[in-house]
C-alpha positions as CSV (number, residue, x, y, z in Angstrom):
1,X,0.0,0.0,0.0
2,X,1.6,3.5,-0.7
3,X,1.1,6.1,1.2
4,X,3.0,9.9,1.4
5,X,3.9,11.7,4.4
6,X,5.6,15.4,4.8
7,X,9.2,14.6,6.2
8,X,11.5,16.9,8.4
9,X,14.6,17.1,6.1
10,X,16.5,18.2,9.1
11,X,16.8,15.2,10.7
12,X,20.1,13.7,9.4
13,X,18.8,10.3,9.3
14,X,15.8,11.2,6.9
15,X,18.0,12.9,5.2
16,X,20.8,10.4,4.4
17,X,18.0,8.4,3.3
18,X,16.2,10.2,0.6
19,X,20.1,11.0,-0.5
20,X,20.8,7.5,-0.6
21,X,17.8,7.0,-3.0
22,X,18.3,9.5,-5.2
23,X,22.0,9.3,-5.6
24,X,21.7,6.3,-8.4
25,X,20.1,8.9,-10.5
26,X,21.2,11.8,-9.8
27,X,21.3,13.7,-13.2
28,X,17.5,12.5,-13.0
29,X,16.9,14.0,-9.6
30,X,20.0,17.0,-9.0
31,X,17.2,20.1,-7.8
32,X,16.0,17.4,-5.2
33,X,19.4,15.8,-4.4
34,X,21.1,19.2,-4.2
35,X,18.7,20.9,-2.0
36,X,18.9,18.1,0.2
37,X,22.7,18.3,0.5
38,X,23.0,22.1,0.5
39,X,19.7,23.6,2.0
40,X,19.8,26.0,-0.6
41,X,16.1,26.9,-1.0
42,X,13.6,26.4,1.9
43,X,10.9,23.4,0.5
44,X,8.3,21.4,1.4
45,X,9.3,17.3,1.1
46,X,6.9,14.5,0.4
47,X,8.1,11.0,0.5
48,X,6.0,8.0,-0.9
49,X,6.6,4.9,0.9
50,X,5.3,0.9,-0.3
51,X,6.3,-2.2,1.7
52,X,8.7,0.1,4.4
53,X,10.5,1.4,1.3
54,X,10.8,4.9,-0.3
55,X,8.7,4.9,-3.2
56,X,9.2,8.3,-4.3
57,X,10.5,12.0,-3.4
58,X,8.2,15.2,-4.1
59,X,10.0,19.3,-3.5
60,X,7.7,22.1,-3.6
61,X,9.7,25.4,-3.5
62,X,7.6,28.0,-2.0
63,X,10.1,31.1,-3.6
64,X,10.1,29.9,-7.2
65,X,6.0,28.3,-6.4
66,X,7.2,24.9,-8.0
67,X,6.8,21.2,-7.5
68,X,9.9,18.5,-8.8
69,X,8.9,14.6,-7.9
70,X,11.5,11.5,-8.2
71,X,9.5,8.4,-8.7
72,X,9.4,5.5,-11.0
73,X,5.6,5.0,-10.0
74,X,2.8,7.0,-11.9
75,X,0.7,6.3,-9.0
76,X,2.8,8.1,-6.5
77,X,3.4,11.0,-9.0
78,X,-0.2,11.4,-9.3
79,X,-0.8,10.9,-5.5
80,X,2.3,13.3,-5.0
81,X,0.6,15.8,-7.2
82,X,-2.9,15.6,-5.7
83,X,-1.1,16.6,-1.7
84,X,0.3,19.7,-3.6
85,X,-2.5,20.9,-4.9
86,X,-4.3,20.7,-1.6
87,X,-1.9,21.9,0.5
88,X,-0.1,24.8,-2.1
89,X,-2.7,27.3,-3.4
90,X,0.5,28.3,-4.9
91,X,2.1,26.1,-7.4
92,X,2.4,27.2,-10.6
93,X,5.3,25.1,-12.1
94,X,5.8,20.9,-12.1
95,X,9.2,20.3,-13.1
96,X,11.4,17.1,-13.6
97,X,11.6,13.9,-15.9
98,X,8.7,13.7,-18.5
99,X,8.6,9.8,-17.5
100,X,8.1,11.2,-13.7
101,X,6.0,14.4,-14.1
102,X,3.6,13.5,-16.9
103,X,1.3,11.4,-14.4
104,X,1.2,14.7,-12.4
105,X,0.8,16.9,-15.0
106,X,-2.4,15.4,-16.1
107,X,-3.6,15.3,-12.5
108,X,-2.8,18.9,-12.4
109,X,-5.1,19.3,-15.9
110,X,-7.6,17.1,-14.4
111,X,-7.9,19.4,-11.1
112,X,-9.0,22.1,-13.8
113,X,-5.4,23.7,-13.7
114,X,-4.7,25.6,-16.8
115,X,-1.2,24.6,-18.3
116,X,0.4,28.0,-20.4
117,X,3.0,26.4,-22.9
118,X,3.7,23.2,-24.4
119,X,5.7,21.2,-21.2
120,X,8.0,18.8,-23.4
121,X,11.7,20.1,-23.2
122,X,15.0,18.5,-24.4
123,X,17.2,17.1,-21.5
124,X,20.9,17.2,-22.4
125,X,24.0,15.7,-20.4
126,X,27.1,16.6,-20.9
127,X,30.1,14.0,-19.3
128,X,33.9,15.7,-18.8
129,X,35.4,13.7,-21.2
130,X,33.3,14.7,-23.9
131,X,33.2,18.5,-23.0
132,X,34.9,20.8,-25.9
133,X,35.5,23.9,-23.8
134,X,35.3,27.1,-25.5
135,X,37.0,30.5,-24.9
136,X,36.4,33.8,-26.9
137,X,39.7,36.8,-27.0
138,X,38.9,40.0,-25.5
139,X,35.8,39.2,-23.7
140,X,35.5,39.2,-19.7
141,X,34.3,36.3,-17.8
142,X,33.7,37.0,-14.7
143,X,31.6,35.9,-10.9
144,X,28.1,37.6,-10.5
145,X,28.3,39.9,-7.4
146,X,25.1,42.0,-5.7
147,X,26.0,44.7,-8.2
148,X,25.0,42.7,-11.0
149,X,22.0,41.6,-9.8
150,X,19.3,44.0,-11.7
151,X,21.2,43.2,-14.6
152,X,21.1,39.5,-14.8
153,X,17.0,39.6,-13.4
154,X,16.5,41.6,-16.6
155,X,18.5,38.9,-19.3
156,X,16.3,36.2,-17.3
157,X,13.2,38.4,-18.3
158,X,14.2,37.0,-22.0
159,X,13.6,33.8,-20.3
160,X,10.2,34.1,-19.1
161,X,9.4,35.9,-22.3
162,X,9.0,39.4,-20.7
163,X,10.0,42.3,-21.9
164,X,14.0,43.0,-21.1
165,X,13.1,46.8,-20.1
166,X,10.4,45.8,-17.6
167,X,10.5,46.9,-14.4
168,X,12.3,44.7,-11.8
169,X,10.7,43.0,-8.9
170,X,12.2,41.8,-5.5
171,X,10.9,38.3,-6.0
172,X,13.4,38.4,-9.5
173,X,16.4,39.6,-7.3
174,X,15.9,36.9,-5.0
175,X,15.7,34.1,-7.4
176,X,19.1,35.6,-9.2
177,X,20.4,35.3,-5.5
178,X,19.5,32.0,-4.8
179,X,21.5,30.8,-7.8
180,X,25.1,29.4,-5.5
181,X,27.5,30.1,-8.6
182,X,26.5,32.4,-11.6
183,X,29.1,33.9,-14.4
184,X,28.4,36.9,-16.7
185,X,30.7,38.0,-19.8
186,X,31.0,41.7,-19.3
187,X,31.2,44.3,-22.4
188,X,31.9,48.0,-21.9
189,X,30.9,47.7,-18.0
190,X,27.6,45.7,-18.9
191,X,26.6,41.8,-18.2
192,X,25.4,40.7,-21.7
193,X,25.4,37.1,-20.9
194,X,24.9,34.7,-17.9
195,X,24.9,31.4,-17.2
196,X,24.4,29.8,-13.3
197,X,24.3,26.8,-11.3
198,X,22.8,25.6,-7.9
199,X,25.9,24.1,-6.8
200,X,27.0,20.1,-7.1
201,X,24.4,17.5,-6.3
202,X,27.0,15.2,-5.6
203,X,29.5,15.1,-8.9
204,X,26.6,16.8,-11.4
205,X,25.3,20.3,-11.1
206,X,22.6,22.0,-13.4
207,X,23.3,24.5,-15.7
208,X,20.4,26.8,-15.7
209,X,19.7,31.3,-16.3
210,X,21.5,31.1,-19.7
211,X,20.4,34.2,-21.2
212,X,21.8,36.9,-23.7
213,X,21.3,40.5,-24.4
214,X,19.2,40.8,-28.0
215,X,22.0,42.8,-29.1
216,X,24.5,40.6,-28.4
217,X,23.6,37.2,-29.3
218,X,24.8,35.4,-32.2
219,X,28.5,36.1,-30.9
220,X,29.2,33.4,-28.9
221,X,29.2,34.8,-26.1
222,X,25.9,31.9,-24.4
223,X,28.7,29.3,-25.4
224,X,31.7,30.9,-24.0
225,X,30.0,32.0,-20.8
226,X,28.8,28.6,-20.4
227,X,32.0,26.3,-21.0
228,X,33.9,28.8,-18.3
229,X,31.3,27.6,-15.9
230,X,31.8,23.8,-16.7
231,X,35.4,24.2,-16.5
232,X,34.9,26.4,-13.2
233,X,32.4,23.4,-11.9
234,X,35.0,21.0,-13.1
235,X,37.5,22.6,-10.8
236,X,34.9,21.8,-7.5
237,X,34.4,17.9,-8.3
238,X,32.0,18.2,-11.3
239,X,32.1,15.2,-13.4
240,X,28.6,15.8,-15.5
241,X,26.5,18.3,-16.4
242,X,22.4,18.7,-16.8
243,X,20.4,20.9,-18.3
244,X,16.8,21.0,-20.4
245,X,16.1,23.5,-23.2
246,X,12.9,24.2,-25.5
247,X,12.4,22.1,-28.6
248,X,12.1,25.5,-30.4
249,X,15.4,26.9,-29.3
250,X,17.9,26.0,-32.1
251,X,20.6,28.6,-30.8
252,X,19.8,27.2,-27.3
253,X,20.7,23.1,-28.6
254,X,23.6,24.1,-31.3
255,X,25.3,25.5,-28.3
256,X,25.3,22.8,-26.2
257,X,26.0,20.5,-28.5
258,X,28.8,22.2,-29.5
259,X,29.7,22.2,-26.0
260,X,29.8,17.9,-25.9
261,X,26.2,17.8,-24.5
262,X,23.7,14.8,-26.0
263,X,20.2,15.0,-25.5
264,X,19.8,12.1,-23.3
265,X,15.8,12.3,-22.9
266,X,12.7,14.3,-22.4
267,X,12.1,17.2,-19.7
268,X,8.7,18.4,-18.3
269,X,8.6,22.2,-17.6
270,X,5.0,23.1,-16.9
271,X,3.6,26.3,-16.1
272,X,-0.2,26.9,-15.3
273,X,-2.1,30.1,-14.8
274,X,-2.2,31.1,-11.1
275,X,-5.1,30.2,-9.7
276,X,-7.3,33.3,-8.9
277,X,-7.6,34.2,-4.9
């Protein structure tokens, strides 16, 4: 019989165990597995257990109002999404492995949520021996300090398809923040590129905020700002690297796989319309 339960992630103990299933898959699982090690975001944990044995692992972020589930079992993805909805007025993204997040996307859709864009993203994986790093002359690569931070929340508006010039909100500022290792290339003064990372899981890390000023793209610059983070992640233990981009994005995918990256499998990244209060 499955059943889920809220768990208190700061007990060590719980928390060695939901590492311990996760690790196997790690690439599969590195928001859950790296908030687990690091704390990085506050969250909300669900486990699914069957037979005394952990079935499955559900996040929901309260600061980005997502929901990411581990779980081989449709049932405990659906059941995982059915205890978000009730107890998260809030969520408004279900993220992870299309294998893992389909069953919960269509309980979402069921519930009468209303999903905004086409979920199905590429998932690409990139291995050190097969990384082709690439460097540009002249150009400055450089960490992401507080001074930067308006200007890397506006290159992530191009991300969420918002206007660049829009104004800035607080919420934005914390989110570029929260991000544990960002890089920008730098022209005249400005950040006109960015790429970030939440940290390692364990040996992989997400690369994730790869944006680029309109009138800078087509340079290289996405490419070169992102290899000097994989060689700067290399450097700290990495040994792969994840990340999912639209089907649609063909500068997006001829990057990374110019980078070494294979697409590996299929991504959900679901956003629904917030539900009115």
């Amino acid at each position: 019989m499955l059943h889920i339960t809220e768990v208190d992630t700061s007990k060590e103990q719980m928390r060695q165990d939901l590492i311990a299933y996760l690790k196997p898959h790690e690439t599969h699982a590195l928001f859950l597995l790296g908030n687990l090690q690091s704390h990085f975001h506050p969250a909300f944990v669900y486990v699914a257990q069957e037979n005394g044995k952990i079935a499955g692992v559900c996040g929901y972020y309260p600061a980005f109002e997502s929901c990411t589930i581990f779980s081989t079992s449709s049932i405990a993805s659906r059941k995982f999404a059915e205890l978000v909805l009730q107890k998260h007025s809030s969520v408004n993204t279900l993220l992870g492995m299309a294998s893992m997040i389909k069953p919960a996307f269509e309980e979402f859709v069921a519930q009468g949520r209303k999903p905004v864009n086409p979920p199905e993203m590429d998932f690409f994986e990139l291995t050190m021996e097969s990384f082709k790093p690439f460097s540009l002359p002249d150009v400055v690569i450089r960490p992401i300090t507080e001074r930067d931070v308006d200007s890397v929340a506006r290159l992530l508006h191009l991300l969420h398809h918002v206007p660049i010039d829009d104004p800035i909100t607080e919420e934005e500022r914390l989110k570029v923040r929260a991000s544990s290792v960002s890089f920008g290339l730098e022209i005249d003064g400005r950040i006109v590129a960015v790429a970030s990372s939440n940290g390692l899981a364990i040996h992989a890390f997400q690369i994730l905020g790869v944006a680029t000023d309109p009138a800078y793209q087509r340079k290289g610059y996405a490419k070169a700002v992102c290899s000097h983070l994989i060689c700067y992640m290399q450097k700290h233990g990495g040994k792969k690297a994840a990340l999912f981009t639209g089907r649609e994005n063909v500068a997006a995918r001829k990057c990374y796989l110019d980078l070494g990256f294979q697409i590996t499998d299929c991504y959900y990244f679901g956003i629904f319309q917030p539900v009115a209060q």
